[in-house]
C-alpha positions as CSV (number, residue, x, y, z in Angstrom):
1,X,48.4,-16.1,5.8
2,X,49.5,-20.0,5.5
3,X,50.4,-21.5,2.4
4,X,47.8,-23.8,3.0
5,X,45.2,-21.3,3.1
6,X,46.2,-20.3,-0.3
7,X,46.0,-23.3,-1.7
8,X,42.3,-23.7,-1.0
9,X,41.6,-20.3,-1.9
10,X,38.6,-18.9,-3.4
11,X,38.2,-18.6,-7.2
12,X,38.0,-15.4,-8.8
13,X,34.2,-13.9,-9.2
14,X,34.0,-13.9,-12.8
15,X,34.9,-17.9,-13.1
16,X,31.5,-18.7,-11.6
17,X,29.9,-16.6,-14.5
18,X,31.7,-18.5,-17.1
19,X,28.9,-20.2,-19.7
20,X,29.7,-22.0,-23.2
21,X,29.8,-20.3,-26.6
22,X,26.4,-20.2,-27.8
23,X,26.2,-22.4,-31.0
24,X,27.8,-20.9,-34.2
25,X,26.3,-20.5,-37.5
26,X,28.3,-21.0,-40.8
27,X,27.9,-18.3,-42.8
28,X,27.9,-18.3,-46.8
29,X,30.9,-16.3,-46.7
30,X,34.4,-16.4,-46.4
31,X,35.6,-12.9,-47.3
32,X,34.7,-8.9,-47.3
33,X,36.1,-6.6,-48.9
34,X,35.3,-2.6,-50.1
35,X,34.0,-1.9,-53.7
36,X,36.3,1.1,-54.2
37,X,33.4,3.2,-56.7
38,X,30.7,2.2,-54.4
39,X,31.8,1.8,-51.2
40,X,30.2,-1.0,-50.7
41,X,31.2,-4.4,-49.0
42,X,31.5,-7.3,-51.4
43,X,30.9,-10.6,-49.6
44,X,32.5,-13.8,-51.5
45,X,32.7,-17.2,-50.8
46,X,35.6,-19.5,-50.7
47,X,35.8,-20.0,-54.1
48,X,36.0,-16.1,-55.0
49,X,32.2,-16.4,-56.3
50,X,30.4,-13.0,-55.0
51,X,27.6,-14.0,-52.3
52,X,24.6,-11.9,-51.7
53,X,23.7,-10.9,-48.6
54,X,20.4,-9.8,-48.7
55,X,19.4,-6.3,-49.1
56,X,18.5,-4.0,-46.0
57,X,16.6,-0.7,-45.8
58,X,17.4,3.1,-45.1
59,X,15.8,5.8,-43.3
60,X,15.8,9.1,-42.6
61,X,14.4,11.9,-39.8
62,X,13.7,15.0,-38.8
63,X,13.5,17.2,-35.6
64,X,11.8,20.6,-35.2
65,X,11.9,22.7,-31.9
66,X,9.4,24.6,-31.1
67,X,8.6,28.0,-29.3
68,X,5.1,28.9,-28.0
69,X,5.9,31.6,-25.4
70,X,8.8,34.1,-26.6
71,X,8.1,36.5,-24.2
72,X,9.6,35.5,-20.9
73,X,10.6,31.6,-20.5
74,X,10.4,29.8,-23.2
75,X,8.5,26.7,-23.5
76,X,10.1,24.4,-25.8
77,X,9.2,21.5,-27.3
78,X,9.8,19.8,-30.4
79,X,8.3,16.9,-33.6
80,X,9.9,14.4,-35.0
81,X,9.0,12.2,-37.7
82,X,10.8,9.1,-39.4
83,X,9.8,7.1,-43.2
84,X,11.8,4.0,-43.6
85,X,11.9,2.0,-46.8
């Protein structure tokens, strides 16, 4: 291969998929750290002032297998159900 041909080369595949950051968003806080007694993270600002971030739910499920034929193959199949508050 010439060195002219390398000097026109090709760029590599991922350059073409190259696209700008999306826009950033500022966000109310400037540090996180963990509550040792709750294991929580505290958010706080840039003065030191604790920030609320909103609160978020929990949930929990279950999962039962079922049997409706024990006496040769079993045919399996199971429930679940989920509550979220």
């Amino acid at each position: 291969m010439s060195t002219s041909a390398l000097s026109t080369s090709i760029p590599p595949w991922g350059a073409s998929r190259l696209a700008p950051y999306p826009t950033t968003v500022r966000r109310p806080h400037t540090t996180v750290t963990v509550d040792a007694v709750t294991q929580l993270g505290v958010f706080r600002d840039h003065s030191g002032q604790v920030v609320e971030m909103g609160k978020h739910g929990t949930s929990s499920g279950t999962e039962t297998s079922t049997t409706t034929n024990s006496d040769s193959r079993n045919d399996q199949g199971h429930d679940q159900d989920s509550s979220q508050d």
